[in-house]
Each structure stands twice: as structure tokens, then as C-alpha cells.
C-alpha positions as CSV (number, residue, x, y, z in Angstrom):
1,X,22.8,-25.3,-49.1
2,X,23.4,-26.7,-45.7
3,X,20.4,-29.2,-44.8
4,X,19.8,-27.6,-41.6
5,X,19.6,-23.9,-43.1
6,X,16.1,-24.6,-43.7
7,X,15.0,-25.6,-40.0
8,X,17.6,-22.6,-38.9
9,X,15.5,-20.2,-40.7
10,X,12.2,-21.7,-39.7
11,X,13.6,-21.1,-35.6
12,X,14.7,-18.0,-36.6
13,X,10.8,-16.8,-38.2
14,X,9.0,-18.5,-35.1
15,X,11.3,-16.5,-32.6
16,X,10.7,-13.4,-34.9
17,X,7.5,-14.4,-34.9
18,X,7.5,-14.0,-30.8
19,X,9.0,-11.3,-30.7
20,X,7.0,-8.7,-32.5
21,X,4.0,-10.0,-30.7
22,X,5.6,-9.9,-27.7
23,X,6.9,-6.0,-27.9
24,X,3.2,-5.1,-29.4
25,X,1.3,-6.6,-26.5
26,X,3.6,-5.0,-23.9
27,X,4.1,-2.0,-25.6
28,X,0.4,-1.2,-25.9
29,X,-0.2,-2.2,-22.1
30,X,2.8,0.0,-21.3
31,X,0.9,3.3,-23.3
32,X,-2.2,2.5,-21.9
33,X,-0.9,2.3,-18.4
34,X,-0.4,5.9,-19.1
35,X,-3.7,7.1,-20.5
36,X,-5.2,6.0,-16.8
37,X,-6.3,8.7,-15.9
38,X,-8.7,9.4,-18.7
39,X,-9.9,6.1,-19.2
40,X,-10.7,3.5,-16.1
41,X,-9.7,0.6,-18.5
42,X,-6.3,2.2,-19.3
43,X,-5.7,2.3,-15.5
44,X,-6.3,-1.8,-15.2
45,X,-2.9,-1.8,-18.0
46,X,-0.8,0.1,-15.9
47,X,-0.7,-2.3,-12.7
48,X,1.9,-4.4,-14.5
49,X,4.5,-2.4,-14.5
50,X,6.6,-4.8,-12.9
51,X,5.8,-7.5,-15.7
52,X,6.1,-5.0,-18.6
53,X,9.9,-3.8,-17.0
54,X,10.7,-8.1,-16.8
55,X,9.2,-8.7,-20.0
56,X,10.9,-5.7,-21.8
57,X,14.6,-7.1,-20.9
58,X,13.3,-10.4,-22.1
59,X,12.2,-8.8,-25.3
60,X,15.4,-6.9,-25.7
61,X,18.1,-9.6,-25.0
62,X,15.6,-11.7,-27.9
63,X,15.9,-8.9,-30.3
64,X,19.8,-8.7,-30.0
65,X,20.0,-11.8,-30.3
66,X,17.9,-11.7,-33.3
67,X,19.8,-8.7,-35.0
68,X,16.4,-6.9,-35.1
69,X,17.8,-3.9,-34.3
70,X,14.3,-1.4,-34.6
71,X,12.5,-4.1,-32.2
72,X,15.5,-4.5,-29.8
73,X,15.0,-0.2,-29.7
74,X,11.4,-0.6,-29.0
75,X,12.1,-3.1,-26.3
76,X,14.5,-0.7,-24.6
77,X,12.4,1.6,-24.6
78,X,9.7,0.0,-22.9
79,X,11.9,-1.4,-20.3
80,X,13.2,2.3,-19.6
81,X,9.8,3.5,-19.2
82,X,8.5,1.0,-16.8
83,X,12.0,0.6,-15.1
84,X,11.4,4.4,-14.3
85,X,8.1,3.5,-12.9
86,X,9.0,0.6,-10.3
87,X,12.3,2.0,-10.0
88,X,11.2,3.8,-6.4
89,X,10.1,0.2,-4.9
90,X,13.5,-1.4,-5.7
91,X,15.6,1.4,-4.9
92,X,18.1,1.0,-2.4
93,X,17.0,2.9,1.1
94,X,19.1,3.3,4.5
95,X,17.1,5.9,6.3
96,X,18.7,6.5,9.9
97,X,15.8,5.8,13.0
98,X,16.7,8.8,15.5
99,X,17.3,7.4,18.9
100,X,15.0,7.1,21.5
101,X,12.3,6.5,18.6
102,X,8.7,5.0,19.4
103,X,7.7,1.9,17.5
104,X,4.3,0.8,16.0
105,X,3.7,-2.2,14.4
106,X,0.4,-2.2,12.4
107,X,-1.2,-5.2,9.9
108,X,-3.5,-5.4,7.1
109,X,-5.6,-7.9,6.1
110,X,-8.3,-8.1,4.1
111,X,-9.8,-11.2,5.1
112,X,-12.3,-12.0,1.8
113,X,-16.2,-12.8,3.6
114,X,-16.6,-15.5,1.4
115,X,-13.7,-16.9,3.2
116,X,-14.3,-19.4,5.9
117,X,-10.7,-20.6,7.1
118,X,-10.9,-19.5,10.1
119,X,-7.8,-22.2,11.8
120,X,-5.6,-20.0,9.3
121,X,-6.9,-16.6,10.2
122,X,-6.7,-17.4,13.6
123,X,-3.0,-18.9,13.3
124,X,-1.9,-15.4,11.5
125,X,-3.8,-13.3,14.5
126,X,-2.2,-15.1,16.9
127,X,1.4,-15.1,16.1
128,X,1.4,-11.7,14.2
129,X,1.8,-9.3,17.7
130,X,1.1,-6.1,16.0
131,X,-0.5,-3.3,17.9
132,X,-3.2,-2.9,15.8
133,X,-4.9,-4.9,13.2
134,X,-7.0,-3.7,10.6
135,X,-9.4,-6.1,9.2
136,X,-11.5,-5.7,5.6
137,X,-14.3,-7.9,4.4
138,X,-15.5,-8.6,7.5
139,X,-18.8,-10.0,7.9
140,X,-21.5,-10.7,10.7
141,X,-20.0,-14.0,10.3
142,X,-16.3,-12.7,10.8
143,X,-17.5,-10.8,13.3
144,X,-18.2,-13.6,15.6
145,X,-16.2,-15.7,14.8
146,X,-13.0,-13.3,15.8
147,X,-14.9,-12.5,18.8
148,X,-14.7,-16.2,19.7
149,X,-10.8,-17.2,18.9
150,X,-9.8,-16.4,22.3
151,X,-7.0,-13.9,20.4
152,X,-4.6,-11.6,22.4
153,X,-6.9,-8.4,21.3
154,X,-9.9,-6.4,21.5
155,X,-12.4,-5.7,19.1
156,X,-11.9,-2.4,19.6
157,X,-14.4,-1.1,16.4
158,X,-16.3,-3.2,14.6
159,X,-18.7,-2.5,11.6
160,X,-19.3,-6.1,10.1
161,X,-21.5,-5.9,6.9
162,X,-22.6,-8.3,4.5
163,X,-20.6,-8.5,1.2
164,X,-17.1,-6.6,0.9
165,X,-17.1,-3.8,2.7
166,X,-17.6,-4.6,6.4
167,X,-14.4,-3.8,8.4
168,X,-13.0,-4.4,12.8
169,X,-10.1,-3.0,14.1
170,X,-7.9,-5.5,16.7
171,X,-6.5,-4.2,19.0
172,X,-3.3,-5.9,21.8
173,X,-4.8,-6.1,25.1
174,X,-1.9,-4.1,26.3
175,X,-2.9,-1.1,24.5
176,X,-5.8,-1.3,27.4
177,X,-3.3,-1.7,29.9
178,X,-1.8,1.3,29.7
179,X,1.8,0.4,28.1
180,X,3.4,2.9,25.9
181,X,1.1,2.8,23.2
182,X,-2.5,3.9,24.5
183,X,-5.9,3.5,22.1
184,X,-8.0,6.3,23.1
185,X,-10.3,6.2,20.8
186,X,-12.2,5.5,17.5
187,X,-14.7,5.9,15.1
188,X,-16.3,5.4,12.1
189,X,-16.6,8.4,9.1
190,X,-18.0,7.6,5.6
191,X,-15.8,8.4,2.7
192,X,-18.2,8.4,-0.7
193,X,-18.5,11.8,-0.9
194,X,-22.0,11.8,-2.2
195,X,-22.5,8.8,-4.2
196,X,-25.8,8.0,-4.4
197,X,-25.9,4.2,-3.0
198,X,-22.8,4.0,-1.9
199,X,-21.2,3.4,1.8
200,X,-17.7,3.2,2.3
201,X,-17.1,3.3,6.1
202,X,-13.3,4.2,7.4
203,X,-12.1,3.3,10.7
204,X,-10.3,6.0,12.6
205,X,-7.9,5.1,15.3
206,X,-6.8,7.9,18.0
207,X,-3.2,7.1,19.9
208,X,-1.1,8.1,22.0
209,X,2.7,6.9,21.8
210,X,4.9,7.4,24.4
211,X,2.3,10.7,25.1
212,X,2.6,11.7,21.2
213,X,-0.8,11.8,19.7
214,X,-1.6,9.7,16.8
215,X,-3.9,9.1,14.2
216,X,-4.5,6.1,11.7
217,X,-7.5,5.8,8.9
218,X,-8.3,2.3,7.3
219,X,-10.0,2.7,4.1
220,X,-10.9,0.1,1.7
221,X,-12.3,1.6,-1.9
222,X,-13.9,-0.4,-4.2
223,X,-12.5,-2.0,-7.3
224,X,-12.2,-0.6,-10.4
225,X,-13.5,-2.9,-12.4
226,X,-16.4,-0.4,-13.9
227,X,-16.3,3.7,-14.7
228,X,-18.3,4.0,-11.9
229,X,-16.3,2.0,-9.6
230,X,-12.5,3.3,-10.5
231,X,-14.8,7.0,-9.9
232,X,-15.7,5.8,-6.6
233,X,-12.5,4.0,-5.8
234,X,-10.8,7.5,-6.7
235,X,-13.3,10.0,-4.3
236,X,-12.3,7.5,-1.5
237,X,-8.5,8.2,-2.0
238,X,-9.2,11.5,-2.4
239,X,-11.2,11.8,1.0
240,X,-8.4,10.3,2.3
241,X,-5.5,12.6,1.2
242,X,-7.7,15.4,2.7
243,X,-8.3,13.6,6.0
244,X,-4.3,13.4,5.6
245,X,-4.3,17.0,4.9
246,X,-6.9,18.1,7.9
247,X,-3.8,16.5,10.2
248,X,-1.5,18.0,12.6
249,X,-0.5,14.7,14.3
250,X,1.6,12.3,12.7
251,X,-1.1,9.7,11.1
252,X,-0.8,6.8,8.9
253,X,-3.4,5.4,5.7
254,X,-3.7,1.5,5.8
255,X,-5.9,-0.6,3.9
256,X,-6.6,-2.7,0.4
257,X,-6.7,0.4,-1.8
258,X,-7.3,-1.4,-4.8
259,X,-4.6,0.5,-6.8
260,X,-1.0,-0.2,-7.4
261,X,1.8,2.4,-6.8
262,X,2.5,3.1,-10.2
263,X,-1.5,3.4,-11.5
264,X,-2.0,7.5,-11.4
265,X,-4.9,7.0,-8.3
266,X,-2.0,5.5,-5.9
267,X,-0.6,8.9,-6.6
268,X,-3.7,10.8,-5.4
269,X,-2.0,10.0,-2.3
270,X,1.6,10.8,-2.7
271,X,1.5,13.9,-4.6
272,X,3.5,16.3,-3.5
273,X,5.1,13.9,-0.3
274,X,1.5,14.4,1.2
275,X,1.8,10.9,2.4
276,X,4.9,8.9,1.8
277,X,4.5,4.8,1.0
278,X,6.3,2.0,3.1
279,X,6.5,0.7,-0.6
280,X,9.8,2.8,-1.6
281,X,12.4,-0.1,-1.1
282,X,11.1,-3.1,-0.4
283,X,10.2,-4.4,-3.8
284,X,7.4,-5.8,-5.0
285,X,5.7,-7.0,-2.3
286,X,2.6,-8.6,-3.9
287,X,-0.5,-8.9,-1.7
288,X,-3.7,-9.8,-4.5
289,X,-4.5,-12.5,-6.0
290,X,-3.6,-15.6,-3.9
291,X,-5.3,-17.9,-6.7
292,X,-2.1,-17.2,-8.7
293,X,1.8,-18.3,-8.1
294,X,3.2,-15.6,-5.6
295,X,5.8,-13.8,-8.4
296,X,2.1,-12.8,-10.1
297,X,0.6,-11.1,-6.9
298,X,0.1,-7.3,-7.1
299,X,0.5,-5.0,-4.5
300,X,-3.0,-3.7,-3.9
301,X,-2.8,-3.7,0.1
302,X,-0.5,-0.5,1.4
303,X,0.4,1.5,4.1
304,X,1.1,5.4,3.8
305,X,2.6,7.7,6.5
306,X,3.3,11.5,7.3
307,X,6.8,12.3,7.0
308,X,7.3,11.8,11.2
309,X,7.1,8.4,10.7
310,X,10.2,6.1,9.4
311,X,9.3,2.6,8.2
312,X,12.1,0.0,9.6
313,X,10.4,-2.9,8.3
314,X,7.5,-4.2,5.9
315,X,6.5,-7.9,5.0
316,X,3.9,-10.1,4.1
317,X,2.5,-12.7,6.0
318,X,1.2,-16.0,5.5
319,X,-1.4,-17.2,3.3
320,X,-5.2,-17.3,5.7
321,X,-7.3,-18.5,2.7
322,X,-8.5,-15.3,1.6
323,X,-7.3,-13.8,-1.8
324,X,-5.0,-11.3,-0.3
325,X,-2.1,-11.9,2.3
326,X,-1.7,-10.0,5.1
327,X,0.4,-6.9,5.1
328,X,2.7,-6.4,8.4
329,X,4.8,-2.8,8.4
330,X,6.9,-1.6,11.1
331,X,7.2,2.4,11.7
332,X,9.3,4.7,14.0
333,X,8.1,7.6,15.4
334,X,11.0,10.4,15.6
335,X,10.9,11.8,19.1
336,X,10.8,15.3,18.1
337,X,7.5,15.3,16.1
338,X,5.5,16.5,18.8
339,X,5.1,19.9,19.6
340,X,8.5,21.7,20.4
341,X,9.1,21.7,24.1
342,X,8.5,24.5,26.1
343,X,11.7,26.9,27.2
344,X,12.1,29.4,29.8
345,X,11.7,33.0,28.6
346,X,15.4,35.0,28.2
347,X,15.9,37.6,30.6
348,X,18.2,40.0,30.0
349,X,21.6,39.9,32.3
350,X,21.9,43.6,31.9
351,X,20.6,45.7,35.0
352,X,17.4,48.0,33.4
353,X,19.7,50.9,34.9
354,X,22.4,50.2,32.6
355,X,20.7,50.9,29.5
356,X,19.3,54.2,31.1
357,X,20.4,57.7,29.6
């Protein structure tokens, strides 16, 4: 026997070895991802979807490799499944923008109160020129300090509060000037449903673009990082799909939602096209947490529209020392979701004698 067989078959045991750990771990994540919905610590397995689909073609090309032909099967499978899942996000999309479409560009960012960089908030506010910018996390602190940057909007709602669940809305000073897009109005309305000690304000935005009313909700649930919490987290998306559903004007849903599209309470949402996500198409697009190496980020921070709207373009922005980055999308409004126009009533060319006996 070859001297080397030895330390051949010791590689071959320790890459073995790897392996079947390796298909276990992501196989139970992957069928736990899928149990979500009945148990909140199922739900945290299935926001790595992404990770599970990159580790499963790993895991495969290993197990071929290896000749273990029942693991490489296992591996395939989990790579199907979770391909199937992030498959919508990666997919290829040319949707057409009708001419003579009305743009809106709207940005979330949830800016962390603990968070005291205010040079690299202000440097993002500054050179993002969106129409409106949504703001979570923002304190009393926050609160004057955006007040004082000198930026190119208005406060145009504000509800700072202590802790994580304060949120402003930004608006361009042309929006008070009377430009296309026109801010007429907003307000605040509390989506806990009934939970006894709980506040979850939502800022709601009233428009008008290019004279077609609009409406935009920012909602920020809380993590689901308790039963109680992912219950919570869930009511709020559920208030929101019924705002959504309340709507005759084309609207959008912005905000940290603290879910991923491919956890079941992202689909509270999307069910049935109720609200379709600017996700579809342009990848991962990780937002949460900024601690790690960007390929790790999830995308926890979303935008969701009525089918009027067309997103032309989606992208994070730069790193402002909070623990999310800031999400920028882009949406075109089709001229001919507003009401149909008005037409003349047909009159008949026929004399009224004509048709008498």
C-alpha cells in the first residue's frame, strides 16, 4: 500500500466528515424555515434562504466529488427548495414604463437612536434627492438634530420617541413649491391592533402627482425576536395589507419590516398580488446588519406598491452608522391609473323621425 493512501483517506473522512454536518445543519434550517408560521423560532430559520440555496451548491459539488451519492441528493434537494424560494429576487425583469409616466423617488432609513453619526446621516440626506424620506428610530435627539442640518427638506411629520420606534418623514422643499409632486397632507394612525402596551405609530403621506392622488404608509413592526414580538410584528403587517386594501389610489408600504421576502409574514403582504415588492429582480439587496461583511446583510428594509406603480430602479445607499443602510427605490406611475377620463355622451345620428312607425 501506497504511503500516501493513508493521509488520502484521512482527507477523504474529514471532508465526509464536513459534509454531513454541513447538509444536517442546512437541511434542518431549510425545514424549519418552513414550519414559520407555527412557530416564531422557525420563522428566524427561514431568513437565510439565500445562504441555504449558496450553501446547498456547495454541499452538492462536495458530495459529487465525494461519490456520496444519497448526500449529493439531499444537497440538491435543498438547493431546489431554497432556489425556488429566492428565485423571484434574482429573476430576470424588463417591465416596459408607459410614456408620459410620473416618477417618485422614495428612501428608507432606519437611522438606529443609539446612533450618533450625524456627519454621515447628514452626508446621505443631502446627496440622496428623493421626494420623500422616511425616517425610523428617530429620537428627540434625531429630532433636532435633522431639524438643524440645514437639509434640502421639511420635516413634514415628525413623532420622535425614545427607544426604537419614533419615526419623521422628510420631505424636498419643492414638494412645497408646488412642482409636480404636491404633499398635501399627513398623519399619524396606530397599527397594534389592541395590544395591551403596545404603540406602533405609521406615518401616512397624501400626494398628488401630476394631479393623481397618492398615498404612502411607513410602518416599522417590531422584531421577532419573542412569541409575543413576531405576534405583534405580524398584526402590524396585517394592518397594513388592510390599509392597502381600504385603497382606491395607487399607494406604496415603505419601512424596516423586520421580515425577509421569503419568511411567510413578508407574504402577509403579497398574497394574492395585494401589494407587489420592488424586491422581484434586483437580488439580494441586503439592508440589516451593518456589523457584519455586506454579502451577510438581510433584506429587512422594503418597499411594496399597488400594481399602478412600476419600479425602474432600487438600490442601497451608503453606510450612516446605523445598523441598517438606507433603502433608495424609484417608481413610475402609469398615466392611466387615475380615474378614466370623462367622454361626451353618443347621440344618435339618426333623426328621432326616422325610427317612427
Amino acid at each position: 500500500m501506497s504511503e500516501t493512501q493513508p493521509k488520502t483517506n484521512a482527507w477523504r473522512l474529514r471532508f465526509t466528515a464536513l459534509l454531513v454536518l454541513g447538509v444536517l445543519g442546512v437541511l434542518t434550517g431549510t425545514l424549519m424555515g418552513l414550519f414559520g408560521p407555527f412557530w416564531w423560532v422557525a420563522d428566524l430559520a427561514s431568513h437565510f434562504a439565500v445562504y441555504y440555496t449558496l450553501a446547498g451548491a456547495g454541499l452538492f459539488v462536495l458530495a459529487l466529488l465525494l461519490r456520496r451519492w444519497v448526500w449529493s441528493g439531499i444537497a440538491l434537494f435543498m438547493l431546489v427548495i431554497n432556489g425556488i424560494l429566492i428565485w423571484p429576487a434574482f429573476m430576470p425583469v424588463t417591465t416596459p414604463v408607459p410614456t408620459g409616466s410620473s416618477l417618485l423617488t422614495v428612501a428608507q432609513l432606519n437611522i438606529l437612536h443609539m446612533n450618533r453619526n450625524k456627519e454621515a446621516v447628514g452626508a446621505f440626506l443631502k446627496d440622496c434627492d428623493a421626494d420623500l424620506i422616511f425616517i425610523q428610530e428617530a429620537d428627540p435627539w434625531w429630532d433636532r438634530e435633522l431639524r438643524g442640518m440645514g437639509l434640502p427638506y421639511i420635516i413634514a411629520e415628525s413623532q420622535p420617541r425614545e427607544g426604537s420606534f419614533g419615526m419623521s418623514l422628510l420631505a424636498h422643499r419643492s414638494l412645497a413649491e408646488g412642482d409636480a409632486i404636491v404633499l398635501k397632507d399627513t398623519h399619524v394612525i396606530d397599527l397594534a391592533d389592541g395590544f395591551t402596551g403596545a404603540e406602533r405609530p405609521a406615518i401616512e403621506a397624501m400626494l398628488l402627482l401630476n394631479g393623481q392622488p397618492v398615498r404612502i404608509l411607513s410602518v416599522h413592526p417590531p422584531p421577532p425576536v419573542s412569541a409575543k414580538l413576531t405576534a405583534l410584528r405580524d398584526s402590524v403587517l396585517r394592518q397594513a395589507r388592510r390599509w392597502s386594501e381600504e385603497q382606491t389610489d395607487p399607494h406604496v408600504v415603505i419601512g424596516d419590516l423586520n421580515t425577509t421576502p421569503w419568511s411567510y409574514a413578508f407574504r402577509l403582504l403579497t398574497e394574492e398580488d395585494q401589494l407587489m415588492s420592488t424586491h422581484v429582480g434586483y437580488g439580494n439587496q441586503g439592508t440589516w446588519p451593518t456589523r457584519l461583511p455586506m454579502p451577510w446583510y438581510l433584506p429587512i428594509d422594503h418597499c411594496l406598491h399597488s400594481r399602478e406603480w412600476v419600479c425602474i430602479d432600487r438600490r442601497v445607499g451608503a453606510y450612516t452608522g446605523s445598523d441598517h443602510r438606507p433603502l433608495m427605490v424609484t417608481l413610475a406611475l402609469s398615466p392611466m391609473s387615475g380615474p378614466p377620463p370623462a367622454t361626451e355622451p353618443q347621440v344618435d345620428p339618426t333623426p328621432a323621425h326616422a325610427n317612427a312607425p
